[in-house]
N, C-alpha and C positions, 0 to 999 in steps of 0.2 A: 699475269702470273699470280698476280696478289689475290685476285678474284676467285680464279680458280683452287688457289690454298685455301682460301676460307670456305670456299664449298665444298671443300675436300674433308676440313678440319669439320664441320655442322654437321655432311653426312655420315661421319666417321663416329660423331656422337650420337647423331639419331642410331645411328645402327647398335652400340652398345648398349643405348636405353634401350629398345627392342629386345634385343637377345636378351639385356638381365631381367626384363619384365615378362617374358615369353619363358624364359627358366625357373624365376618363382613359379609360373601357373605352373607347370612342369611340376612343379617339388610339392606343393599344393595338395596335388593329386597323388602324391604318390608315399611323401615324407610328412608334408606338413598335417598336421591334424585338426578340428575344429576344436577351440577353446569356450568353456563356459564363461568366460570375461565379457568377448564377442557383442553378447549381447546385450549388453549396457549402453556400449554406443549405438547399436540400432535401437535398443529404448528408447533411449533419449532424443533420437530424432521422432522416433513414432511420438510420441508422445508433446514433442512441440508444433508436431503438422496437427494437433489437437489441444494447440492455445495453453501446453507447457512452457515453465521457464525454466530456462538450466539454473543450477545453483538453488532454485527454490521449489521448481515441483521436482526435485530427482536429488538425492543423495550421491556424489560425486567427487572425485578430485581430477577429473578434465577440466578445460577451460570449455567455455561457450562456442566457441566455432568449433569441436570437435561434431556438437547437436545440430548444428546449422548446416555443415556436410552431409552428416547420416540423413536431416529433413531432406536435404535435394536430394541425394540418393534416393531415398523411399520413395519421395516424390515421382521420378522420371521412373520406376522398375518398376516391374510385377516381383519378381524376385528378390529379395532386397538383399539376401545374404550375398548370393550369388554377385548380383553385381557389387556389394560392397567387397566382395575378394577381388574382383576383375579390378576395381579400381588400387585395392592393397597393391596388388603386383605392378599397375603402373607406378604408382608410387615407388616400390622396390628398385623398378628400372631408371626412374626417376634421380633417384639416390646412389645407382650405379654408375648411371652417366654424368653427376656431378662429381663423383669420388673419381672417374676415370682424367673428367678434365682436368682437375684439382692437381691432383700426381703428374699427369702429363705435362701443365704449365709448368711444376716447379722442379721436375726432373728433367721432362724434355724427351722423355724415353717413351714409347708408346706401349713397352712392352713390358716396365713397370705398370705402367697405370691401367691395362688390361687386368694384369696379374692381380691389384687391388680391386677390381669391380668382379672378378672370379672369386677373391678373396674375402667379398660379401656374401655371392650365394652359400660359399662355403658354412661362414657362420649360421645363416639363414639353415643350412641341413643340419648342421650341430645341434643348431637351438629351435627346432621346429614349435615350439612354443612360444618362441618371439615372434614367430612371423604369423599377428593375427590381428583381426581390425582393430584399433587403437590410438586414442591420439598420440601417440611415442612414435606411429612412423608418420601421422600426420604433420607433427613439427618435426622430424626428420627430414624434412622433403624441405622445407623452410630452411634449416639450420643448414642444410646441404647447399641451397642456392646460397645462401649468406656466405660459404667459405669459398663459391667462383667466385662472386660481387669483393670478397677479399682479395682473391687474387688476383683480380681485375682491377685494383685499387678504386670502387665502386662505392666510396664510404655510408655513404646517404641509402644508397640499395642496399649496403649490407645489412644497416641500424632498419630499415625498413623493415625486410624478409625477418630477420631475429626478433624482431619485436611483434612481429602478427604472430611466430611460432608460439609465444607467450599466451596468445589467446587459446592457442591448442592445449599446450602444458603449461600452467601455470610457474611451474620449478625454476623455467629455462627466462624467469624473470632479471636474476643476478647477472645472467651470462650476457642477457642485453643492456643490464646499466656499463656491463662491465666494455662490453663492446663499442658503445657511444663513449666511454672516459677515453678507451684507449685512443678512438678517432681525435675527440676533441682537445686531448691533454698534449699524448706522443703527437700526433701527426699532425702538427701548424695547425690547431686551432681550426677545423675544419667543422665550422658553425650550423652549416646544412644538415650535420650529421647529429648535432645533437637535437637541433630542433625536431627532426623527423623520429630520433629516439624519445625524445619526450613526449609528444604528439603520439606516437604508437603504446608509450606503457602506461 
């Protein structure tokens, strides 16, 4: 029975990630618009697949792994927009099925936590201007694993995931000191967690 739940519960999530990253392409195409911003992060990876440095051959306020994604991306497509939207959307859906598990562990209700990862594309049509390549959903996707690995009481994973997001946005630096204090102050001194948030910032 146990087995069978938790395969219930994994395929339950693959399928929302799906459907919400299968619904951004959907809105993509038809709401969402191409942004002139866009192109910065695939500059900046073009540009380091040609022995650029972030922060020094490119004027910026991403962090370094934003350039080092857009590099692989280039790298593997011919296309590069193209597939840097294909991957936007998994991301999207990424972010949908962490918000759906999130809700669902601490409500318990599965029709809450639908309601919230619907409640995403929603914004996503509202604000068709946010949903465009960027490191803000790149550390979203971070900061989204971080709040299972919370709910999972995951401490060490959480300080982990929030502290690589940092490398994406710079900003989301405060929210990881803050994250390891809370681990290591409130919650019995849980020493793993702060080593691996120091080690990550």
């Amino acid at each position: 029975g146990e087995f069978l739940r938790r395969k219930w519960n994994a395929g339950l999530l693959l399928l929302v990630g799906i459907l919400t990253a299968a619904s951004a392409y959907w809105l993509w195409g038809r709401i969402v618009k191409w942004a002139p911003s866009e192109g910065a992060s695939l500059l900046g990876g073009w540009m380091m697949l040609r022995s650029g440095v972030p922060l020094r051959s490119m004027e910026t306020v991403a962090g370094p792994a934003t350039y080092c994604l857009s590099a692989a991306i280039i790298a593997v497509s011919d296309n590069w927009y193209r597939a840097a939207r294909m991957f936007l959307c998994l991301e999207i859906g990424t972010v949908g099925a962490c918000i759906f598990f999130v809700v669902r562990k601490l409500s318990g209700c599965v029709l809450w936590a639908a309601g919230s990862a619907v409640a995403l594309l929603g914004c996503c049509s509202l604000l068709p201007t946010a949903v465009s390549i960027s490191h803000r959903w790149d550390s979203a996707v971070l900061t989204a694993l971080a709040s299972c690995f919370i709910a999972c009481e995951c401490p060490g994973a959480a300080c982990a995931t929030c502290t690589l997001a940092c490398w994406f946005t710079p900003t989301l630096v405060p929210l990881a000191i803050l994250l390891t204090l809370y681990y290591v102050v409130a919650r019995e001194l849980r020493w793993h967690a702060l080593v691996v948030g120091v080690i990550g910032l």
